[in-house]
C-alpha positions in Angstrom: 0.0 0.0 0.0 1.4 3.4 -1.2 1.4 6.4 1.3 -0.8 8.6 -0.1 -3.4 5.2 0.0 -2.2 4.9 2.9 -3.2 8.4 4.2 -6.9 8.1 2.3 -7.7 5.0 4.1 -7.0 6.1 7.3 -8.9 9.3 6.9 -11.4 7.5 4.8 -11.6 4.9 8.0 -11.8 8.1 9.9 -9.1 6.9 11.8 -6.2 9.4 11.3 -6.3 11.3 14.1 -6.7 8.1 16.2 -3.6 7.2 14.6 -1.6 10.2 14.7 -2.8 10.5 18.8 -1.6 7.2 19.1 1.5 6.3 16.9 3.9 8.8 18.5 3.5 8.1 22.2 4.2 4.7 21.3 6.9 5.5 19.2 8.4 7.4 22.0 7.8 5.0 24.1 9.4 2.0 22.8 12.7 4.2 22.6 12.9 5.8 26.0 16.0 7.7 26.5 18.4 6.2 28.2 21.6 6.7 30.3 24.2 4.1 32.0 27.3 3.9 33.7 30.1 1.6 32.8 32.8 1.0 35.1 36.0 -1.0 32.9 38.9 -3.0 34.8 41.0 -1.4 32.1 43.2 1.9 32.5 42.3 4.1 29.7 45.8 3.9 28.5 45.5 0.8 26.6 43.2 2.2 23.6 42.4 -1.5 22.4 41.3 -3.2 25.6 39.3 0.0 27.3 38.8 0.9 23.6 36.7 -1.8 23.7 34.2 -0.4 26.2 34.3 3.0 24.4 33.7 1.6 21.2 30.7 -0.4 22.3 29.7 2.4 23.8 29.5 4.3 20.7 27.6 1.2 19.0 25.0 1.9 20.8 24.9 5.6 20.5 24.8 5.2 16.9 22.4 2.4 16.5 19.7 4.2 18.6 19.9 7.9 17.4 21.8 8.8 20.4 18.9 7.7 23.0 20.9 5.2 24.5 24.5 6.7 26.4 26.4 4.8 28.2 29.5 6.3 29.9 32.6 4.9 30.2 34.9 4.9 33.3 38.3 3.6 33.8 39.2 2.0 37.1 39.1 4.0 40.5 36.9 6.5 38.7 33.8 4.8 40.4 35.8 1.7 41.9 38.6 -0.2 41.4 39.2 -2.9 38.4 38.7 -5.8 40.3 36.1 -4.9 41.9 33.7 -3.8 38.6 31.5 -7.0 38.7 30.7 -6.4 42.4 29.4 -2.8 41.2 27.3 -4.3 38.9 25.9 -6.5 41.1 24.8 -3.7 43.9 23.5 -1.2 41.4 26.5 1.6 41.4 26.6 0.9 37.8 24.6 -0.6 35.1 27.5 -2.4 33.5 30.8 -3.4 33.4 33.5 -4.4 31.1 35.8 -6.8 32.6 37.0 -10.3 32.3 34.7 -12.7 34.8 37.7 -14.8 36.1 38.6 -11.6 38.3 36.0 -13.0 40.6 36.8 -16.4 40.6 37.2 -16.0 44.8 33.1 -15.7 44.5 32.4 -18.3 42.0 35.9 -20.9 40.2 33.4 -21.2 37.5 33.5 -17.7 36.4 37.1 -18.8 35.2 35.5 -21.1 32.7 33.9 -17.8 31.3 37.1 -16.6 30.7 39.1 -19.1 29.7 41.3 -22.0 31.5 44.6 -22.6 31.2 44.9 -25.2 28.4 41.1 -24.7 27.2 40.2 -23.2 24.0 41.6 -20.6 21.7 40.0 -17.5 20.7 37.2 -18.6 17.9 36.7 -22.2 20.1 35.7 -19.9 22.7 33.4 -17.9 21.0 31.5 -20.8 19.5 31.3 -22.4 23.1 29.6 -19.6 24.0 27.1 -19.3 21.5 26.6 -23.3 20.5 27.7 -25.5 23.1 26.2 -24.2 26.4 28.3 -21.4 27.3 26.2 -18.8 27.5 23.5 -20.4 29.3 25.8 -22.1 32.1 27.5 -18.7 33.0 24.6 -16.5 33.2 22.5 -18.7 35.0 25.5 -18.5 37.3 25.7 -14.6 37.4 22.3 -14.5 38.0 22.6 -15.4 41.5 24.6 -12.0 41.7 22.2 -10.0 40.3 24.0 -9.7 36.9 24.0 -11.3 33.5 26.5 -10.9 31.0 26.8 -10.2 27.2 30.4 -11.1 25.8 32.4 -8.3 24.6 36.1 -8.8 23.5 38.8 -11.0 22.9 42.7 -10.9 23.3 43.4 -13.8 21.3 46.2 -16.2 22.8 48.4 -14.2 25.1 51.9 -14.0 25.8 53.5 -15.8 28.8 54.4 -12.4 30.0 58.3 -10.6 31.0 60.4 -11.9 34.0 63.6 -10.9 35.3 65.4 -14.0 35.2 65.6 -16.9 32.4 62.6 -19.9 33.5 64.2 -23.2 32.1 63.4 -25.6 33.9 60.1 -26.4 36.3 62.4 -25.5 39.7 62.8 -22.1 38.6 59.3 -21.1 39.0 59.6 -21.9 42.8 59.1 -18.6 44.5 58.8 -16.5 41.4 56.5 -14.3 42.4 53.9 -13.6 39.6 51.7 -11.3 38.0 48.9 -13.7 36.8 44.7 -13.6 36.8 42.3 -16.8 36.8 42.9 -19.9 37.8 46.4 -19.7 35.8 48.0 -18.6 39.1 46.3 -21.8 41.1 47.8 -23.7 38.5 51.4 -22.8 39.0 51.1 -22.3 42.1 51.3 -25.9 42.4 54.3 -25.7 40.7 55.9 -23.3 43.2 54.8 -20.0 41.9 53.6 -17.2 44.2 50.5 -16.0 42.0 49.9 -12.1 43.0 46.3 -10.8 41.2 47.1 -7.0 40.7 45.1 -5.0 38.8 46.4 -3.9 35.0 47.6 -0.2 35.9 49.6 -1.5 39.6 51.2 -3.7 37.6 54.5 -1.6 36.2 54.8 0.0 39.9 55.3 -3.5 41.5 57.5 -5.0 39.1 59.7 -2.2 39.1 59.7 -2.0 43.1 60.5 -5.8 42.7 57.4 -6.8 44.5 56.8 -9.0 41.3 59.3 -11.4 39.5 57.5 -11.6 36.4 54.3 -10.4 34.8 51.9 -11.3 32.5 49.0 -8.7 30.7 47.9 -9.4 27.7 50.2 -9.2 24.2 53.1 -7.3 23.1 51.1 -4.1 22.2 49.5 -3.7 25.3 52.9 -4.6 27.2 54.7 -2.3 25.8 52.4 0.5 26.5 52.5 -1.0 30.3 56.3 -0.5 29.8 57.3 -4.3 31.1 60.9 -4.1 29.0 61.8 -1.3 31.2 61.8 -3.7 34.2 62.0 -6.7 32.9 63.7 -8.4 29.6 62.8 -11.8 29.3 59.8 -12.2 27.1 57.8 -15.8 27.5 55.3 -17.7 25.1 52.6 -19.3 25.1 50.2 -17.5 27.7 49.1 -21.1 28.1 46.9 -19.8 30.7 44.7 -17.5 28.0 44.7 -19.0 24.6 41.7 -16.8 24.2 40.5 -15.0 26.6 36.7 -13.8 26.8 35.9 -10.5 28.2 32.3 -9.7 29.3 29.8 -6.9 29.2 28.1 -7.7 33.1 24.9 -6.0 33.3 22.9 -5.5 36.2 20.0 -8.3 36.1 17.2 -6.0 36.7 18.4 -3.2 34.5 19.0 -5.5 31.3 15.2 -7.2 32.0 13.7 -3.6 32.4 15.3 -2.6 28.9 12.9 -2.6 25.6 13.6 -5.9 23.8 14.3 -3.8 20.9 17.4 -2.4 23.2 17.8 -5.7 24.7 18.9 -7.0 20.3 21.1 -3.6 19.8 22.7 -4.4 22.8 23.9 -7.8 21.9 24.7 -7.1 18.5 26.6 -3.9 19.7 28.9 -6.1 22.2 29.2 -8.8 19.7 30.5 -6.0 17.1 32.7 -5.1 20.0 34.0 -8.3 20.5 35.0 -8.7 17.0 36.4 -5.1 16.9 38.7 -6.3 20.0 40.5 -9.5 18.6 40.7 -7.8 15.0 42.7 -4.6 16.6 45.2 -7.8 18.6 45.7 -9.2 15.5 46.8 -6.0 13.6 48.8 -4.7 16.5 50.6 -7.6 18.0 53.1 -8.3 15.3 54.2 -4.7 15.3 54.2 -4.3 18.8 56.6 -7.9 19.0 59.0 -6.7 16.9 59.5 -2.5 18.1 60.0 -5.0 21.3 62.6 -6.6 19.8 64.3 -4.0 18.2 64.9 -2.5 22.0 65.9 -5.9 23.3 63.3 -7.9 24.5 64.9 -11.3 24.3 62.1 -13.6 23.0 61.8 -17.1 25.1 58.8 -20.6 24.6 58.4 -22.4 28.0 60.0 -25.3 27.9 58.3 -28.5 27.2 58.9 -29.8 30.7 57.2 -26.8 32.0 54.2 -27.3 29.8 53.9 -30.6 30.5 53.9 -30.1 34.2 51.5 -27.0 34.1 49.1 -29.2 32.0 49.3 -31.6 34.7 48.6 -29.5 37.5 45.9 -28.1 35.5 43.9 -31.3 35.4 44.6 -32.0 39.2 43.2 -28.7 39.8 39.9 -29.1 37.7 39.1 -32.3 39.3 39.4 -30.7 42.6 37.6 -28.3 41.8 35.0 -30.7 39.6 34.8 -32.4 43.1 33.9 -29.4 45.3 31.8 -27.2 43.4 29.2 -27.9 41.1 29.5 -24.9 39.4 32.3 -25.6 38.4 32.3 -28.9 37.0 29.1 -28.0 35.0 31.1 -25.2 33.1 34.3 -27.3 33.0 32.2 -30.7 31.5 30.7 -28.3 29.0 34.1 -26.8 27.8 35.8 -30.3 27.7 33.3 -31.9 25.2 33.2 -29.0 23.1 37.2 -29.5 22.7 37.2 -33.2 22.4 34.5 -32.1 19.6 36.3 -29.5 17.9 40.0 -30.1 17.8 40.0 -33.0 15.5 38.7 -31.1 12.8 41.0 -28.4 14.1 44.3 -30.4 13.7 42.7 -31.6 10.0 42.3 -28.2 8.7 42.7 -25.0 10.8 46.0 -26.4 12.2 47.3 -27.8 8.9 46.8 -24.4 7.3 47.8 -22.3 9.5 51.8 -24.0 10.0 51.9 -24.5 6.0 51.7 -20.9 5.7 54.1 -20.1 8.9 56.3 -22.1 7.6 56.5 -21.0 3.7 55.9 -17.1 4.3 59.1 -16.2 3.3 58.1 -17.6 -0.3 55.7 -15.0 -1.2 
């Protein structure tokens, strides 16, 4: 129906000014104006990890005409980056964006949300999220803390992080007091290590004062913003702890089911445009990052396969202790572990097979 037919029916009808009392109110209506607060665990320094938040941000801005604001806050604006879900979940903000294994002293399964040491890369992770139970699992665990959660970022596969001293062999890690977040630091711990959770922008300060032995963030582009080669020259891969680590938009519970449903789909498509935004940005950074790094003499190390194979042992002893005490836990962990068993055969088939042909021909082209 044209317009103009539309027009004369309604006046015909004798139902346009029905229709003109009643279409805008509703109109309005259904796209309240809105206003949040987003607290980050991210200093405002690192343009791609709080970049994130900001970005999203603007998402939504843009895909609502400006009716929807959120503003962003870097940590100790509002509070402090480790304490952003907590926030959430008592109504100073709306949201936060911060990785869920920074509360893992409330909940081990919030780890599985981020990512576990020796668990999934970055796109395994998204897909366990979104097709294997993921989603469902974690929120209906946040829920008990008034929140639920949107995800909203990845770093890709870290690095191992910068320590002061050469790590050859498992005995070195005994005492080394370390910079690491999750469940990655119960894991070496085990080992020896003396895992210290410090939030992002503390961690330079401590590892210059020596309070730390080592340090691990994120990637090189990040790290050397943080300024780690200042302190520290030894540069260690994998971060086997964080082969993809998930970050997380966690919304209040109560503001999120109060919101339109219309706002409720922007929303999740502006934090999954965010996401994607996040681990694209990593992956054009990175590289460059690694090798201005290495130009002022970062000296590149792999942990040694003894190490690995140690750490992946006292990973498994860890998640069936944990498996065995919290049922949490176990349910996010059981999940996670048959998605892998599912996905990396055709991972080693294809993905894997690509991916070290070209690594190992790229000088060709």
């Amino acid at each position: 129906m044209t317009t103009m037919k539309r027009r004369n029916f309604l006046k015909g009808a004798g139902l346009a000014a029905a229709a003109t009392s009643v279409a805008a109110p509703a109109i309005a209506q259904s796209s309240p104006e809105v206003r949040w607060r987003l607290t980050s665990s991210f200093p405002k320094s690192l343009d791609t990890i709080f970049g994130t938040a900001q970005t999203f941000a603007k998402y939504m801005a843009d895909a609502t005409d400006g009716k929807f604001q959120i503003q962003v806050f870097a940590p100790g604006e509002i509070v402090g980056g480790l304490q952003a879900m907590d926030a959430v979940e008592n109504g100073s903000v709306e949201c936060a964006h911060t990785p869920t294994y920074y509360y893992i002293g409330r909940e081990p399964a919030l780890g599985v949300a981020t990512g576990l040491p020796f668990s999934l890369n970055a796109r395994q992770s998204h897909s366990w999220w979104h097709f294997a139970g993921g989603k469902e699992i974690i929120n209906e665990i946040l829920g008990k803390y008034n929140c639920t959660s949107l995800v909203c970022g990845n770093s890709g596969a870290q690095m191992g992080g910068f320590f002061r001293k050469e790590i050859n062999t498992v005995d070195d890690l005994k005492g080394l007091k370390f910079r690491i977040g999750g469940l990655g630091g119960q894991v070496l711990a085990k080992l020896g290590v003396v895992p210290q959770q410090v939030a992002p922008g503390d961690v330079y300060p401590a590892l210059e004062r020596g309070t730390l032995d080592a340090a691990e963030f994120v990637g090189p582009y990040d790290d050397e913003k943080l300024g780690f080669l200042k302190v520290a020259k030894y540069y260690y891969a994998p971060g086997f702890w964080e082969g993809g680590a998930m970050l997380h938009l966690v919304i209040n519970k109560q503001k999120w089911d109060d919101l339109p449903k219309h706002y409720q789909a922007i929303m999740s498509n502006a934090a999954e445009a965010a996401n994607n935004w996040m681990l694209a940005k990593y992956d054009a950074v990175n590289g460059q990052a690694l090798r201005r790094m290495v130009g002022a003499g970062a000296e590149l190390r792999t942990f040694s396969q003894p190490i690995m194979e140690a750490s992946l042992k006292a990973a498994n002893e860890l998640y069936e202790e944990l498996s065995a005490k919290n049922a949490n836990f176990k349910k996010a962990y059981d999940s996670m572990v048959a998605y892998r068993a599912d996905v990396l055969p055709w991972w080693q088939l294809n993905e894997y097979a690509f991916d070290t042909f070209m690594i190992r021909t790229r000088g060709r082209a």
